[in-house]
N, C-alpha and C positions, 0 to 999 in steps of 0.2 A: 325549232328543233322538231323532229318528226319520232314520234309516239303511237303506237299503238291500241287500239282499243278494241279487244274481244267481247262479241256479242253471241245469244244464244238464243239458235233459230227453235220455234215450235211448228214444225211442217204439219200436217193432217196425214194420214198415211198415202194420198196419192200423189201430193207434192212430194215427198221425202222418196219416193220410187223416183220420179220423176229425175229428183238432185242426183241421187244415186246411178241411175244409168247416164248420166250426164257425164258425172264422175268418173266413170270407168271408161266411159268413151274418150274421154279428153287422157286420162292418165294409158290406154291403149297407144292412140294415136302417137302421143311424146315416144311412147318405148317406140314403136316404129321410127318418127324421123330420127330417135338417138341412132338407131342402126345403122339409116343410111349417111347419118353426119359421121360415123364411124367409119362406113366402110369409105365412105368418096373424102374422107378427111377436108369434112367442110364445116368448120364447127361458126363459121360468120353467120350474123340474122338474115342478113341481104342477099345474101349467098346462097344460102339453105333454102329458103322461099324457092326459091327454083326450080329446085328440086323435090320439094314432096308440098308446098302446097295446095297445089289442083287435088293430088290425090287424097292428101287429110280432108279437104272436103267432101268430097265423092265419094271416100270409102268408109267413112266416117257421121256423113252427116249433117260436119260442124255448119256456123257458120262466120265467116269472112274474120270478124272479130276476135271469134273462139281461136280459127285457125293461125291465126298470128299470133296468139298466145299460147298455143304450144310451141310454137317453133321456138319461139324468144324463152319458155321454159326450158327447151331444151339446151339452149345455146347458153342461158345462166348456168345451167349444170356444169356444162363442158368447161366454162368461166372458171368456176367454183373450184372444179377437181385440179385446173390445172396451177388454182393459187395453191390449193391444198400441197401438190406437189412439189410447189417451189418452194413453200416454206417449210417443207419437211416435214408434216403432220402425218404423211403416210409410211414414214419411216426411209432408209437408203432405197436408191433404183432398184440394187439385188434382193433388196428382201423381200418376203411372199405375198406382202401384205400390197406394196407398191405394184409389184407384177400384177398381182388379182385387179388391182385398179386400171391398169392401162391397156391389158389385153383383152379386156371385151367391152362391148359400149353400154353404156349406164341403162338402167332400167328402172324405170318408175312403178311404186305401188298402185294397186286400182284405185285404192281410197286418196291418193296422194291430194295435196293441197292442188286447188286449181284457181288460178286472178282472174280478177272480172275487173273491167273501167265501167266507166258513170254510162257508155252505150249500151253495157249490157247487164248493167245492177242500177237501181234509181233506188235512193230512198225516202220513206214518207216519214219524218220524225212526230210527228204530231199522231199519227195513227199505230207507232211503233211497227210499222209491216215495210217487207222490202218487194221490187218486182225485179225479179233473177231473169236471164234466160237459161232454157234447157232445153235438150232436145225437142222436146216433147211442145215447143216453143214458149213464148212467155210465159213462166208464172209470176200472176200477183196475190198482191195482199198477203205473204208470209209474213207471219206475225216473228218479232224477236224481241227479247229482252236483256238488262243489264244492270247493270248497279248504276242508280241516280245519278254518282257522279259522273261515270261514262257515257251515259246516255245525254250528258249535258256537254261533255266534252266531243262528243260525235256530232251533234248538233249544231256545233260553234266552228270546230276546225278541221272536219275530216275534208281531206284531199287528196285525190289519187286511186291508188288500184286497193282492193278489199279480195281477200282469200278465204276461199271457198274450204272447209275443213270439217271432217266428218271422223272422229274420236268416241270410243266406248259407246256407239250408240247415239251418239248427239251429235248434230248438226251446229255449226260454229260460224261464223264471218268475223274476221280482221280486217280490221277496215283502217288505214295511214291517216294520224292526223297532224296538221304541222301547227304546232303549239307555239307563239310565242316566246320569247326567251327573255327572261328579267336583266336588268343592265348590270351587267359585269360588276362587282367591285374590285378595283383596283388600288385601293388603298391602304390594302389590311396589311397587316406589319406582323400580324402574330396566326400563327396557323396550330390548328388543333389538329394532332396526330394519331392514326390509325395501326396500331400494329396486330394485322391479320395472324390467325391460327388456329389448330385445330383442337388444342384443348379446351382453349378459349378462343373463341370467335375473333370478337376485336377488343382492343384494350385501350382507350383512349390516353393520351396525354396528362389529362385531368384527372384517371387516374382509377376512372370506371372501368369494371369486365364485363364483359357479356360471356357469360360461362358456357361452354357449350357441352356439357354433362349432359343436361337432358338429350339432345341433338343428337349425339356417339349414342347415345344406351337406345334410341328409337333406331338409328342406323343399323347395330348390331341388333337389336330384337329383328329387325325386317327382314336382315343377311341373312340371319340364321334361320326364321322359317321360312324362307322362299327355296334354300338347302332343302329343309325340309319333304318340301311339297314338291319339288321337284324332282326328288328321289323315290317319293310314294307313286307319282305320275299315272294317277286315278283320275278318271273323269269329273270325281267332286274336287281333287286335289288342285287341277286344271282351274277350273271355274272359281277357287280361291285365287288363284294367281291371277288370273285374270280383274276379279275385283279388285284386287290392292295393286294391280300395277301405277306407276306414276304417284303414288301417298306418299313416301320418302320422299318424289322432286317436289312435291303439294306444300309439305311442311316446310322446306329449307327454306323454298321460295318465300314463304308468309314471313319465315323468322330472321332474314334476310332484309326483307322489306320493313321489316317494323326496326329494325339496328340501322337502317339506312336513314329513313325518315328520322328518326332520334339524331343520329348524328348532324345531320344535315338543319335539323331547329335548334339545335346549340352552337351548332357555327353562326347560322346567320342571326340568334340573340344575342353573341358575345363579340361581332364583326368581324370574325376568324375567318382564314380560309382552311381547306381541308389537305392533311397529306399523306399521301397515301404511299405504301407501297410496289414497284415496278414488278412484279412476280412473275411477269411472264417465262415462260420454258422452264419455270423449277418441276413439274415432274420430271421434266428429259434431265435434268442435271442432278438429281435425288437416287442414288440408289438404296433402295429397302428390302429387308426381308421379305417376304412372302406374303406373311400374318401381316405385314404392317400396309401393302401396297394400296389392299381395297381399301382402305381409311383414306391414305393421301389421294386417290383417286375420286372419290367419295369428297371431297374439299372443294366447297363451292366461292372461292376467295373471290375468283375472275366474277361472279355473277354480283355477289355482294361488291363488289370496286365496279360494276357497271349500273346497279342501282345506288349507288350512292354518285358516283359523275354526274345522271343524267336528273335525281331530283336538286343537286346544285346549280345546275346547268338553269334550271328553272325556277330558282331564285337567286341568281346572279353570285352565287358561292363560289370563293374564286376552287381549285383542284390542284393538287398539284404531285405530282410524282417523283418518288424518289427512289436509287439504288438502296436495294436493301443487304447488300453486301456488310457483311460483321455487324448491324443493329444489331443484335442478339449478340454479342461477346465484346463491344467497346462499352465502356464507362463514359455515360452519359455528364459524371460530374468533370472527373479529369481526361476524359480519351483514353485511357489505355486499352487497348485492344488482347486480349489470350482466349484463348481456349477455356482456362481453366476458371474463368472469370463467371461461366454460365457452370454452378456447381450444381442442381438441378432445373428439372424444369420450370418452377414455380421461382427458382432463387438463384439472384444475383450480387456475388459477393466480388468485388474490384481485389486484386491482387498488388494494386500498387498503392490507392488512397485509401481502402478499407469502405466506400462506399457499398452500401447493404440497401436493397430495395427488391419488390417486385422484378422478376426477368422479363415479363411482359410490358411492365410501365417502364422498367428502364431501356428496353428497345422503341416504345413510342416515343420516349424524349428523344434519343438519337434522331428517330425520321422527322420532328418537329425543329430538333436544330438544323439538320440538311435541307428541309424545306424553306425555312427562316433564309439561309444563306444562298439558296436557289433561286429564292425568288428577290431577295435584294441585285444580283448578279444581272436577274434578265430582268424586272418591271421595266419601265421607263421613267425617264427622270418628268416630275411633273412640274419644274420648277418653267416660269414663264419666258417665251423665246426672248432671248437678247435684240434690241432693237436693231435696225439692219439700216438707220443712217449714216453716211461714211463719218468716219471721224468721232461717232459716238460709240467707241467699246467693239466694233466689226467693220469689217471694209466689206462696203456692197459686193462686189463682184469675188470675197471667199465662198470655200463651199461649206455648206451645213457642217455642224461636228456629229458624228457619226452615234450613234444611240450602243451602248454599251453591249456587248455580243451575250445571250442569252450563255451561261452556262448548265452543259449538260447534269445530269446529277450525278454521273458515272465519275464527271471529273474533279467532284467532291472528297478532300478525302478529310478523316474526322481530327477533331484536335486532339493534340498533345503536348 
């Protein structure tokens, strides 16, 4: 599986000129071939070369290496925007948002991210320094640093292209590393359930919360002075915002990670595997007041469901997805599914059996029972092949019996 690992460059101040005008040259260049991939509507890699490589070199400086990675930067763009499109993220063709997107050609920041391959980045793990090119031609010996672990996992299994990144002042590299993957278990029979939210983060099956009080009250503190200060819009006012930008993405991330790693060491000490909620498009299907929108927006579920995939992914935890249609209003004892079943947010009272529980734990047992009968539908059977002499139990020349069709989780529906 491939993993990334951020590192932090310490340039001297004429390397970090050096990075910098590198930077702006290469993020220049791209906004030009966007234009000409725009106007001559040539968004192919093979294609494009054609047409402005000579001159990203020559008017630019780059070299040979550089200049093929702009191009291929620009042509991921063109990539990007136009899955963006198909999957609707930019809302209808008529709206303003989609028109602004298609009518003119994409344009990169000076500082934007810039890749380098193993031609034009070498590194020394033993001396902790890298050797970049830049315009200004080789530099060596940039010193960088990282947290022990990474610096061991960069060491072991980086492979591939690394990104050049310059943030708040600081010089970064991303370097792709392709990690290993632990061996599947495929034999778990019982799966411990995640049911995501915003009052409460995740609520496991077993019957834990991770509360997310703290989380909302630093959210809203942040909301509201960045209102603030940006309504004072004073030079010191400024220079506050600017410090505290990205601490809100800083925190979730960390509290995110540590609910992930927890989850994912109680799966694999009780030989569970993980089930998770399908959430995808619920802001487009959610309509909310006003007051309420920046919270749901503010709801990092997708990032917490993609660190929790990728450290079971790495200790062979099985995952598993499920529709989350009515968990929050079926009775997880007998099924009955209402409305009126979910009497507050905190409580859940069944209208048919008198079942009383948590509304949070009693939607993790629902995704725990839909995961259960999800993954009995699609594993595979592990029972040993039938022998294939004639006359003993199969005739040689049948065909295989066909392995049981994976059922979706959509086509689940709960008991009653």
């Amino acid at each position: 599986m491939k993993l990334t690992v951020q590192v932090k460059l310490l340039p001297t101040p004429h390397q970090a000129a050096a990075l910098e005008e590198t930077l702006h040259a290469c993020n220049q260049a791209a906004t030009w071939v966007s234009s000409v991939a725009f106007e001559r509507d040539v968004k192919r890699n093979f294609a494009l070369r054609e047409h402005t490589y000579t001159a990203v070199k020559d008017r630019w400086g780059l070299g040979a290496q550089a200049a093929q990675h702009v191009i291929k930067k620009t042509c991921d763009a063109y990539t990007t925007l136009k899955a963006n499109l198909t999957a609707g993220n930019l809302g209808k063709p008529s709206s303003k948002r989609y028109r602004r997107a298609v009518e003119k050609p994409i344009s990169f920041r000076p500082e934007g991210a810039k890749p380098y391959d193993d031609r034009m980045l070498s590194w020394q793990h033993t001396e902790r320094t890298v050797s970049i090119w830049t315009l200004s031609g080789r530099m060596k010996e940039v010193a960088f640093t990282a947290a022990p672990e990474h610096l061991a996992r960069l060491a072991l299994y980086r492979k591939g292209e690394s990104d050049l990144l310059y943030r708040d002042g600081m010089w970064f590299l991303t370097a792709t590393c392709e990690v290993p993957e632990a061996e599947p278990n495929t034999s778990v029979t019982q799966f411990l359930a995640i049911d995501l939210g915003i009052v409460n983060i995740a609520t496991t099956s077993d019957g834990q919360i991770m509360a997310g009080r703290r989380l909302n009250r630093g959210r809203l503190r942040e909301r509201t002075l960045r209102q603030k200060l940006q309504k004072k819009n004073t030079p010191s006012a400024k220079r506050r915002l600017k410090k505290r930008r990205r601490k809100e993405a800083r925190r979730v991330r960390d509290i995110n990670h540590k609910i992930a790693k927890h989850v994912v060491a109680e799966a694999e000490r009780t030989g569970r595997g993980i089930a998770l909620e399908d959430l995808t498009g619920i802001r487009a299907r959610v309509r909310l007041r006003k007051p309420q929108r920046a919270t749901l927006h503010s709801w990092a579920f997708a990032q917490l469901g993609a660190f929790i995939a990728y450290k079971a992914r790495k200790t062979g935890v099985a995952v598993v997805h499920v529709d989350p249609a009515y968990t929050s209003r079926a009775c997880a004892q007998c099924g009955h599914i209402d409305k009126a079943n979910r009497v507050s947010q905190a409580r859940f009272v069944c209208r048919s059996c008198g079942f009383v529980d948590h509304a949070d734990r009693n939607g993790s047992r629902n995704i725990r029972h839909r995961a259960e009968v999800l993954w009995r539908c699609g594993a595979q059977s592990t029972a040993p092949d039938p022998p294939l002499t004639p006359g003993v139990g199969q005739d040689a020349n049948a065909a295989p019996q066909p392995v049981a069709p994976v059922m979706q989780a959509r086509d689940f529906q709960p008991r009653v």
